[in-house]
KEFILUM-765302 format. One record per atom (N, C-alpha, C, O): residue in one letter; y negated, x, z. Coordinates in pm, whole numbers, plus 50000, padded with zeros to 5 digits. Layout:
BEGIN
aYXZ ...
# end
This chain:
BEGIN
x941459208686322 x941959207386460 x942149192586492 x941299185386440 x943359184486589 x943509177386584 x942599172286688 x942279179286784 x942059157286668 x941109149486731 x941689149586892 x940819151286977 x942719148386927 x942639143887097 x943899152587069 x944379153586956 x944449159187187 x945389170887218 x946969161487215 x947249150487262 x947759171287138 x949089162387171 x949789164387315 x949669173487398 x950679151087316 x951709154587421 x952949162387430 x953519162887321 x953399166987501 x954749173887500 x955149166387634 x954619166687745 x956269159587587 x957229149887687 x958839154587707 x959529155687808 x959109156587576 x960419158987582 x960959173987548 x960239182387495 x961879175587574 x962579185587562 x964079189487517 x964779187787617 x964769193487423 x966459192487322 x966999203987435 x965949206687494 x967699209287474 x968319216787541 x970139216587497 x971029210987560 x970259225787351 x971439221987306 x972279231387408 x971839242487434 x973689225887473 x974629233887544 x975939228587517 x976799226787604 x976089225487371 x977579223387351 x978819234287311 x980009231487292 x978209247087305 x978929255187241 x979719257887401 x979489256787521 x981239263987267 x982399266887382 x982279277187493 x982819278287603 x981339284987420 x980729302587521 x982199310087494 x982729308387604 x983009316187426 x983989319187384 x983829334687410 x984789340587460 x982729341087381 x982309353287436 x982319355487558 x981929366687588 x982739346287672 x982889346987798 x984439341787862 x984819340187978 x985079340287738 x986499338387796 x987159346487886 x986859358487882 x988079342487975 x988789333088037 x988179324688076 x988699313588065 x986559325688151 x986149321688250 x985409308288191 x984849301288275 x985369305188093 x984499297088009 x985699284688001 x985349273188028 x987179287487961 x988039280587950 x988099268388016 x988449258187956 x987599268488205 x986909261688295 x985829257688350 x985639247088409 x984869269388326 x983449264688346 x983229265288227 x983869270688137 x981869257188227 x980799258488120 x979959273288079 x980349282188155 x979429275888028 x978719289387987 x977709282788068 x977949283788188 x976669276388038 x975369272788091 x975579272388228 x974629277288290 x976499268288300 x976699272488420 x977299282888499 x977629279388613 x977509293988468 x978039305488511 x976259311288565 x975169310588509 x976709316688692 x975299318288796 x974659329188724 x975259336788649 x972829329688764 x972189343288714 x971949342388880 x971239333088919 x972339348988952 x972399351389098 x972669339789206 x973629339589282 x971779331389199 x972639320489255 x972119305389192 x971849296189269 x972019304189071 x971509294888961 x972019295888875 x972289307288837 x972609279388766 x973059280388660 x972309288288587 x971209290088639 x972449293388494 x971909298988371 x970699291288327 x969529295088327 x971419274688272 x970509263188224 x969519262288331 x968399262088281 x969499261688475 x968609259788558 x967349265088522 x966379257388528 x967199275388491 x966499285788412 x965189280188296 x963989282788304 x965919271688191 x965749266588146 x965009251188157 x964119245088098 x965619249788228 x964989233188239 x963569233888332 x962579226588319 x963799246988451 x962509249888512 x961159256688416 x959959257288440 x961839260288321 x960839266188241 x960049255488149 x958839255988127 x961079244388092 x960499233288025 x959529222788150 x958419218288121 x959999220988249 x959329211888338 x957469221688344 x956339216988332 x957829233288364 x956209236888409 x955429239988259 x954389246588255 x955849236188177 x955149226988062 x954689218788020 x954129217187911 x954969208888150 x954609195188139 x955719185888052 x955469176187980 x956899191388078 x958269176887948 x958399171088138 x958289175488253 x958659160788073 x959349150388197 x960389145888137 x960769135488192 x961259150088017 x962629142287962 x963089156087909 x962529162887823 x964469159487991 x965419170987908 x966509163587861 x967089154487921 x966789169287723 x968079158087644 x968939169187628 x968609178987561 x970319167687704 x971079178687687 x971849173787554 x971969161687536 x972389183187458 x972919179887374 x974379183887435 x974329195687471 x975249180087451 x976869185087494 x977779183187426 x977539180187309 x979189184187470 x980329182987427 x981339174687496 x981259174487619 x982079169387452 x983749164187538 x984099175987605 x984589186687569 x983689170787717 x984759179287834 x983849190187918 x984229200687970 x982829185787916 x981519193087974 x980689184688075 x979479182388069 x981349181688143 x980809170788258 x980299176088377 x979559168988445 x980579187288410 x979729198288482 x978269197488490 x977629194688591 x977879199688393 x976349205888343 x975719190688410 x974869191688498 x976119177788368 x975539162988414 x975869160688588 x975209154788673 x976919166688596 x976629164188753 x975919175788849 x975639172388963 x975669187188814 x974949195488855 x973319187588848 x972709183988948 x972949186388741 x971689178188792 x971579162388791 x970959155088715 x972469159388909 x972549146488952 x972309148289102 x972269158989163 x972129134489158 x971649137789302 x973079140089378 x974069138289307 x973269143289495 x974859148989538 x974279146689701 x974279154889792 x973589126489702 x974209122789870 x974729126589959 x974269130790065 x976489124389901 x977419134890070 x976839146790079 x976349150590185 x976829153789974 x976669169590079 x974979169690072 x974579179690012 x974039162090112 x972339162890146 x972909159890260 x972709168190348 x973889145790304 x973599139490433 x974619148190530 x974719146690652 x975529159890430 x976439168490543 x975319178790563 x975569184990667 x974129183490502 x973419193790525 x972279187890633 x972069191990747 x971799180090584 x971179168890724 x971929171090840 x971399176490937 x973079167590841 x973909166690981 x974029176091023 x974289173991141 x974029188591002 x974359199791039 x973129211091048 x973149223391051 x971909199791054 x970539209691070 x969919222290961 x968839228090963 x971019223690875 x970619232590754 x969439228690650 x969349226490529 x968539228890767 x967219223690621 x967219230890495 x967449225790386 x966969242490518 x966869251490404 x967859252590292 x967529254290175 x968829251690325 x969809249490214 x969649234190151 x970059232290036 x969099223890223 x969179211590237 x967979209190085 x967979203289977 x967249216190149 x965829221289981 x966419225489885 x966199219189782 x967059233389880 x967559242089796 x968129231189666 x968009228389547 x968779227889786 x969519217089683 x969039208489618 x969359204889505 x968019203389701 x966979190189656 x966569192989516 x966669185389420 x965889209589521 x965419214489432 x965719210389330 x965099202889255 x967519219189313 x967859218189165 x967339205689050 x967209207088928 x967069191789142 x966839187789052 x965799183389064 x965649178389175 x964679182588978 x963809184488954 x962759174288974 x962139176588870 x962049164289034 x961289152589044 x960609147488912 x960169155188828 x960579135288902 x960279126288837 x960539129788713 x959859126088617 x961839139188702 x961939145288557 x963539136388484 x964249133888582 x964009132988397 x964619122488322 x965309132188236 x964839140588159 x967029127788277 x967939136288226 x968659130088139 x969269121088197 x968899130488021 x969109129287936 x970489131887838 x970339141987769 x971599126087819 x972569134587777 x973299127287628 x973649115487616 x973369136487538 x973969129787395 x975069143087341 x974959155387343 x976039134687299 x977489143887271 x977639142987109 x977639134287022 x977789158487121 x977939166286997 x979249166386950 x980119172787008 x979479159486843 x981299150886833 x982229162986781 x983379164886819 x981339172986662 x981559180286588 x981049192886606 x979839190286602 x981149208086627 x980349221186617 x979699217886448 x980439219186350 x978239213486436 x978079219486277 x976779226086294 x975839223786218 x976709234286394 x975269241986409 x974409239186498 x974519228486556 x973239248886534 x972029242386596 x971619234886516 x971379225886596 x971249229686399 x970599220786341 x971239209586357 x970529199786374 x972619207686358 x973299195886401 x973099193886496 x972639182486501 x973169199786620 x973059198186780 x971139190686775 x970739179786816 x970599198586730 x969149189286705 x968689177786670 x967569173186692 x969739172486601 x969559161486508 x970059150086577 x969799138486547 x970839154286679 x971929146786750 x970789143286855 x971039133186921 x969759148686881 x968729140786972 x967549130286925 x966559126786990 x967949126286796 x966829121086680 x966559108986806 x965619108286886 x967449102286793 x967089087186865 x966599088587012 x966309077187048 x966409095587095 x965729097787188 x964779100787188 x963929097287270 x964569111987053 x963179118387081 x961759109487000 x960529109687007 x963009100786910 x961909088986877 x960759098086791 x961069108886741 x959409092286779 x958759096586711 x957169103186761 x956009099086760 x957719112786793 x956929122086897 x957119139186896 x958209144486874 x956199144686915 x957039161386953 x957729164887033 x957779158187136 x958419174987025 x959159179487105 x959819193087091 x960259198586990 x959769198687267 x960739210687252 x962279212887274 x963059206187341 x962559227587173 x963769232687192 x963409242187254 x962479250087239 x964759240487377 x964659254987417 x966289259987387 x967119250787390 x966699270687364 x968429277487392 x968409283287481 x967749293587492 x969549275487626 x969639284787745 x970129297387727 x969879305687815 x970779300687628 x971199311887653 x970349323887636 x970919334787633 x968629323287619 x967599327787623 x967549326187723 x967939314987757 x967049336287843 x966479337087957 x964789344687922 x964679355987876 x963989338787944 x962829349087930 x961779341988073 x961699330388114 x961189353088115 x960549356288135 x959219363088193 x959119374988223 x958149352788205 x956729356588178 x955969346288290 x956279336388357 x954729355288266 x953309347088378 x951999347788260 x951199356788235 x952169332588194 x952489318088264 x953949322388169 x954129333288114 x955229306688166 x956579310588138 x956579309987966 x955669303587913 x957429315687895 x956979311987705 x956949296587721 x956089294587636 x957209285587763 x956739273087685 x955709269387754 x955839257487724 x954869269487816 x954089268787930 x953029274587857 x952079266987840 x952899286987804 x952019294587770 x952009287287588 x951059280987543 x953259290187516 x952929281487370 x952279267087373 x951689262987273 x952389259287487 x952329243187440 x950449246587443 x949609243187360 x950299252987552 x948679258287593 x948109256487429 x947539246787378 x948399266787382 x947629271387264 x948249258487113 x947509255687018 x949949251887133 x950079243787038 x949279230787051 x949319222386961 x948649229187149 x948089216787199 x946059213787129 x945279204387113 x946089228587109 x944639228487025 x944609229386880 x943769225686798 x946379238886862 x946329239386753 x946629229686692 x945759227586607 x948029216686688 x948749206686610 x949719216486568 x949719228286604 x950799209386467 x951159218286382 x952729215086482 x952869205686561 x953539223586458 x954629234486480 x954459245086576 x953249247386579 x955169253786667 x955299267786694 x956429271586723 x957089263386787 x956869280086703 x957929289786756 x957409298186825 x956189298186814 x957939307686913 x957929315787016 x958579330486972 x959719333387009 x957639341386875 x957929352886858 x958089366986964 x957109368887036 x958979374686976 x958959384987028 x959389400086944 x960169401086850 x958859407386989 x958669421886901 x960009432086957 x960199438987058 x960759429086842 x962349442186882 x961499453286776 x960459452186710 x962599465286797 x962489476486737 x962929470286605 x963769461286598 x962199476586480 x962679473786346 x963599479586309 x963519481786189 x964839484986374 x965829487786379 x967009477586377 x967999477086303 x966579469386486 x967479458486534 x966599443186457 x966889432486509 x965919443086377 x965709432786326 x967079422886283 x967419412186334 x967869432086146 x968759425986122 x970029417786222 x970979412686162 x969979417186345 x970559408986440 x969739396186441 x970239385786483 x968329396786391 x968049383686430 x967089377986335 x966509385286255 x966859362286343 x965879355986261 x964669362986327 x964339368286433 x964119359686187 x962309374686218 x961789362486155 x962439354486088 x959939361686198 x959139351886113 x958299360386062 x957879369786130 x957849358085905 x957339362085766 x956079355485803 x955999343385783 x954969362485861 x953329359785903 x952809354585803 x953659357485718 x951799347285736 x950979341285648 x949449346485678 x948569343585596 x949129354285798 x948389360585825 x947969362085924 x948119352285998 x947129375985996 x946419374386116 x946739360386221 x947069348686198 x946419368586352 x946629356186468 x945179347086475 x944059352186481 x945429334186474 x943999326486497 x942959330886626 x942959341286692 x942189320486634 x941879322086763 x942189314886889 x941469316086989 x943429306186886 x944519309686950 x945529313286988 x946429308287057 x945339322986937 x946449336086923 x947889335786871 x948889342786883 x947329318086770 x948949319686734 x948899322386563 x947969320186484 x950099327386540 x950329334786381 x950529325986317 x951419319486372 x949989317986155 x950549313386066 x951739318985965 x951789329685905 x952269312685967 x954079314685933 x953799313685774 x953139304185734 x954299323585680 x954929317385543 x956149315585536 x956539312785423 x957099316285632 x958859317485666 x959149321085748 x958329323885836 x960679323285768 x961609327785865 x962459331985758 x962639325985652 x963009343585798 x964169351185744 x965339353885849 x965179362185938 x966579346185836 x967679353085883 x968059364585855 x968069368885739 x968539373685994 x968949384585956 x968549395185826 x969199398785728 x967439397685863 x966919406085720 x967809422085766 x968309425885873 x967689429085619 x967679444785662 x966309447485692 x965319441085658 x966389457785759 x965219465885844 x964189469785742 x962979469085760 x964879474385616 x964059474785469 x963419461285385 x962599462585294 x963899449585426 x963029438285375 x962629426885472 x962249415785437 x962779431685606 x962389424485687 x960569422285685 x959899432585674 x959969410885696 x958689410485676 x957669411385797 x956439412085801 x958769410985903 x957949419985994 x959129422586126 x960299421086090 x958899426686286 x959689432586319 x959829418186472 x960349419586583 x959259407886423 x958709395986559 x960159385386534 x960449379286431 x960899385886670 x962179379886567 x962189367486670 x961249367786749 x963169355286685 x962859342986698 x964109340286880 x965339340386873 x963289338287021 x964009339387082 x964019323987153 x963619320087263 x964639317287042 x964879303787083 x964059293487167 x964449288187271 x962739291487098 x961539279987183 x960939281187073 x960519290287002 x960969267687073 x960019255986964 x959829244586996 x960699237487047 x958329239986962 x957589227186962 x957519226186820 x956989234586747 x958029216386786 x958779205586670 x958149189386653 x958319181386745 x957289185086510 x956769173386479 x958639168386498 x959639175286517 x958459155386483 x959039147086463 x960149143986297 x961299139586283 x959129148686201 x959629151386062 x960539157186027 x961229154485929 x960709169086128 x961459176386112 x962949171886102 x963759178386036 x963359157986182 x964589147986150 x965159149186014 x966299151185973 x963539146385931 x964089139885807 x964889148885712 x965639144285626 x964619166285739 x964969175385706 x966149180785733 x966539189385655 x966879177585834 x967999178785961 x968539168485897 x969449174985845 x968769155085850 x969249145485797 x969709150085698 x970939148985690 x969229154785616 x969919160185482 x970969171085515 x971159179185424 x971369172085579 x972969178285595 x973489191485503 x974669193985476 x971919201685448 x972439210585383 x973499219685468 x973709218185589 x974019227685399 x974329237185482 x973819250385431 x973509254085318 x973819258185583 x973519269585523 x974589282785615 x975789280785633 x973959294385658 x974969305585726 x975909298985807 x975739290785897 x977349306185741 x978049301885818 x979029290385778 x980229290685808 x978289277885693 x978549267185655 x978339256285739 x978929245585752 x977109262485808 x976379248485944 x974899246485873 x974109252185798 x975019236585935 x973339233385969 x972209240086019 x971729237486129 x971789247985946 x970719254286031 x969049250586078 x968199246785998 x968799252786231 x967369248586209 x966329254386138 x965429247986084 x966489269686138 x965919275586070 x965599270885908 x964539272285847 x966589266285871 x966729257385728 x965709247585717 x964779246285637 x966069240485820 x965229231485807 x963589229485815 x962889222585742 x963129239385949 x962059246285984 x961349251885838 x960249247285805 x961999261285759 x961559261385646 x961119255085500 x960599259685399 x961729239085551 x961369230985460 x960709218985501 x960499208485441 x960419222985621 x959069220185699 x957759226085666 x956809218985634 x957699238785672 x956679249685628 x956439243685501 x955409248285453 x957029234285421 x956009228385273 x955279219785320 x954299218585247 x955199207985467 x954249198585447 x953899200285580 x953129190985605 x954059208185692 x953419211285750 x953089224385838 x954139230585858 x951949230485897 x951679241085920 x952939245186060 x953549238186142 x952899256586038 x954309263486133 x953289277886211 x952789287686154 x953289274886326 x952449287186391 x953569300286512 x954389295686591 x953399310386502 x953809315986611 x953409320986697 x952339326686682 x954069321486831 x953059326286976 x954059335687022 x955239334387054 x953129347287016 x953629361987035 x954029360587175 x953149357287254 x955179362587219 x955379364387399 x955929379987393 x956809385487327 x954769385287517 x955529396787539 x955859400387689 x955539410587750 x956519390287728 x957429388387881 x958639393087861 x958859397787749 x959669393087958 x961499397787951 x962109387887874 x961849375887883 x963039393487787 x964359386687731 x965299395087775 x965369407387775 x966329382787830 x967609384787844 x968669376187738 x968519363987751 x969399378887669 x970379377887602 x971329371487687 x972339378487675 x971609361387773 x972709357087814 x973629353987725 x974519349587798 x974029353187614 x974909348187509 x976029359887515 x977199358087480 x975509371587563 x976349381987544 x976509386287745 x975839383887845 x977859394187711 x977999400987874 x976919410087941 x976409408388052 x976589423887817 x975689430787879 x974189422387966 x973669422688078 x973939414787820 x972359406687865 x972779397687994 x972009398388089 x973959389088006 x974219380688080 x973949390188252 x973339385688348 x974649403988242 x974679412588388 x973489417388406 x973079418588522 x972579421688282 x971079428988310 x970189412188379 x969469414688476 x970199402088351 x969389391888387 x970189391488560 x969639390688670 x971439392188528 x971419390888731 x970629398988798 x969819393988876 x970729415988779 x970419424988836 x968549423288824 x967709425688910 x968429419788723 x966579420988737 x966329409488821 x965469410488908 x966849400688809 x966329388188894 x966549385789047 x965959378389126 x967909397089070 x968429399489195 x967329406189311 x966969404489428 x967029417089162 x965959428389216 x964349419489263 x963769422089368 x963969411889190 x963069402689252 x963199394589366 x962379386689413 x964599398089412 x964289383589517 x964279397889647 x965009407789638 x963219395289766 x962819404189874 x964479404089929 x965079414789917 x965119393889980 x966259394990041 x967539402290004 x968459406290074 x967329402989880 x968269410289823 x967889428389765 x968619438289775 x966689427189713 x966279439989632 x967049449689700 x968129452489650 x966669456189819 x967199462589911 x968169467889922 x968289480189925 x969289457989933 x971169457089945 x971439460189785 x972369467989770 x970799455789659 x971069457089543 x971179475789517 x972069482389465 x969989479589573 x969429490289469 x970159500389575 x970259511789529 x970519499289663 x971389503689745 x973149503389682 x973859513389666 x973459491789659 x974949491989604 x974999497189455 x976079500589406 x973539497689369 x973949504289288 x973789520589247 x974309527689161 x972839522689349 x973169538589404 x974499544389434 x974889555389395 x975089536789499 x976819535689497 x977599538089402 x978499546489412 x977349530289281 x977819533889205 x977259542889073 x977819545188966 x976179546289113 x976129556888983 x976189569189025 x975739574689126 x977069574488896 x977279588488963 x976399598288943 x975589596188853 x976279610689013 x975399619889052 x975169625188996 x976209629588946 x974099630688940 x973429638488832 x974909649088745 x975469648688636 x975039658488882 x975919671988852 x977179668588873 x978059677188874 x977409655988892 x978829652988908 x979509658388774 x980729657288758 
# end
């Protein structure tokens, strides 16, 4: 166990991809910003890394994605038109979005060559320290939130973690699954002998598949530097992660809170409606309009 607990400061938040699965509407907005009721998507995200304790999110982006940087920038005229016009509450709202004493961060992704590229592209910021990934297009969750609850237990352990969740072993093959090394410690996190992309359901090594959150040594650069490729003909982190697992320990922390799939339409509409359904002002009018539309048993 390591002598004095590490820090978690920073945070990779890759959002350069085109979101192409959401065309037309992507053509103009960003994916990360298309609302889960009345919040970017990424918002989501960055609130989940802040109550972890990161005070630095490094967005990884693209040319022509200037959106996502001025959304969490401060926006003067319209505080001092909401001031003027007595609208406190909206006046918060706004304040909110961005986040206090928290340090935004932005580095452009010149080329698509993967998440592992998009990772690597934060080397010089993240300097030589740990740090998390999160993928907005993961919405999860949980009480306390998945990084909130992993850094808890990565902070006694050292090491690595990823953030496992349990699909039907049916649906494994949709996703990277992690290959246990054994039993959960006694902080409840799993030692890793691998990660397997996309296994079949018949050689998958178990059914806990990978929903984008990791706390990451620093080393991991040096691995990401070497420019293999792998699925696809990108960079993968997973690649790299695994050739990590030779020199240092890789743990996983079972979360069993909500995933939403925003990457796709269905997951993107089930995360409005559950989150809609949580808010008191709305539940009501929701479960009401969608009584509306479903039809009647004997119809």
């Amino acid at each position: 166990m390591p002598s004095a607990a590490p820090i978690l400061r920073k945070a990779v938040l890759p959002v350069a991809g085109a979101g192409t699965r959401f065309l037309p509407v992507t053509k103009a907005v960003a994916k990360e910003l298309l609302p889960v009721v009345d919040r970017p998507l990424v918002s989501y995200a960055v609130e989940e890394a802040v109550a972890a304790g990161v005070s630095e999110i490094i967005f990884i982006t693209a040319p022509g994605k200037p959106a996502i940087q001025d959304y969490f920038s401060p926006a003067p005229a319209l505080e001092a038109l909401l001031a003027e016009r007595g609208e406190t509450h909206r006046l918060e709202v706004l304040r909110a979005a961005v986040p206090a004493g928290v340090r935004f961060s932005y580095v452009q992704q010149d080329r698509p060559l993967g998440l592992g590229h998009a990772v690597a592209c934060a080397r010089a910021l993240v300097g030589e320290e740990p740090f998390a990934v999160l993928l907005p297009d993961e919405l999860l969750r949980g009480d306390p939130p998945c990084l909130a609850a992993m850094a808890t237990a990565w902070r006694r352990a050292g090491g690595n973690c990823v953030a496992a969740l349990e699909v039907p072993a049916a649906d494994v093959s949709r996703y990277g699954v992690i290959a246990p090394a054994g039993p959960a410690n006694d902080d409840g996190l799993i030692p890793l002998a691998g990660m397997v992309e996309k296994p079949a359901p018949e050689d998958a090594p178990s059914n806990l598949m990978l929903p984008g959150r990791y706390i990451l040594q620093p080393r991991l650069f040096h691995h990401l530097a070497a420019g293999r490729r792998g699925a696809g003909g990108e960079i993968q982190l997973t690649d790299a992660m695994a050739a990590l697992l030779a020199e240092q320990p890789v743990f996983a922390y079972r979360f069993d809170g909500q995933r939403f799939d925003c990457g796709g339409k269905a997951g993107f509409l089930a995360a409005n409606l559950a989150l809609a359904l949580e808010r008191p002002e709305l539940a009501a009018e929701v479960r009401q309009l969608l009584a509306g539309l479903t039809p009647a048993a004997d119809a």
